[in-house]
C-alpha positions as a printed Julia matrix, in Angstrom:
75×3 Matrix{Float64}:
 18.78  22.73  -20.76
 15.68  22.32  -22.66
 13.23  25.11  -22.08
 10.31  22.42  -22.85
 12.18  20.26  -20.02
 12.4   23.08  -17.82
  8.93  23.9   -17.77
  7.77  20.19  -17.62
  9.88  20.52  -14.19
  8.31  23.08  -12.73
  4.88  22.02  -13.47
  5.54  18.42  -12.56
  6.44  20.2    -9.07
  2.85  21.24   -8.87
  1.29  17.9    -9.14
  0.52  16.0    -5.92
  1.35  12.93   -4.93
 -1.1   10.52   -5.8
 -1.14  11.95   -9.61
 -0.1    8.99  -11.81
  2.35   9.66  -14.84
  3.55   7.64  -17.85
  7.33   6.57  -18.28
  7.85   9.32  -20.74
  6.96  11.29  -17.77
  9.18   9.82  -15.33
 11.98   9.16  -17.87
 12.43  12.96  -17.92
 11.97  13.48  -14.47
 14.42  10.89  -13.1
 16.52  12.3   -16.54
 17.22   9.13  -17.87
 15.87   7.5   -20.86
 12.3    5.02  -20.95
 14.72   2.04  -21.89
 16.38   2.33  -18.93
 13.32   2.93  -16.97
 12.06   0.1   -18.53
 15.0   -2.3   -17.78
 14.97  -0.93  -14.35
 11.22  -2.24  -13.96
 12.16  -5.82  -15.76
 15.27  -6.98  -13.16
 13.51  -5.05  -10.21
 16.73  -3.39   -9.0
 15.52  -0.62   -8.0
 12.15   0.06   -5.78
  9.97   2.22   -8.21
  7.02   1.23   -7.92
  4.47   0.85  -10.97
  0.9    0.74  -11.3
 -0.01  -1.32  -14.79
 -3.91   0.19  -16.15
 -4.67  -2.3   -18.98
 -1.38  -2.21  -21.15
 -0.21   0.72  -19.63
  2.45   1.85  -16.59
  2.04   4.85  -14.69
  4.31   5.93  -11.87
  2.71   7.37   -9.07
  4.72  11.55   -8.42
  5.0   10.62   -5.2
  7.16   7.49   -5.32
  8.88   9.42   -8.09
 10.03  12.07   -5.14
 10.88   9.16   -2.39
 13.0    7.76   -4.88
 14.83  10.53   -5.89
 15.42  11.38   -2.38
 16.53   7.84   -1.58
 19.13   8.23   -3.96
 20.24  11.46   -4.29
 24.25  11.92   -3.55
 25.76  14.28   -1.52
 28.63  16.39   -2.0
């Protein structure tokens, strides 16, 4: 793995929940890529919430976390 990735993990544990981040952001978090994300938002199959400032999207960390606990897989 990435060392930048690994360290943008461990400090994107430290944020709380009601920090916003961009799809870049989230894109590495949820490790996918920001088309995907972005077709994801467009046919609404998934519940990710996102907050639009002016042209942009954020994600808010904590709906990042809920969703990656509503979908994780077990063994």
């Amino acid at each position: 793995m990435n060392e930048d990735i690994v360290a943008y993990h461990r400090d994107f544990s430290d944020l709380p929940d009601e920090a916003l981040v961009n799809a870049e952001e989230t894109s590495i978090e949820l490790g996918i890529t920001k088309g995907t994300l972005a077709n994801w938002r467009c046919q609404g199959n998934f519940d990710l919430p996102v907050t639009k400032i002016g042209r942009l999207r954020k994600y808010r960390v904590g709906d990042i976390r809920a969703f990656k606990y509503r979908n994780r897989k077990s063994a």
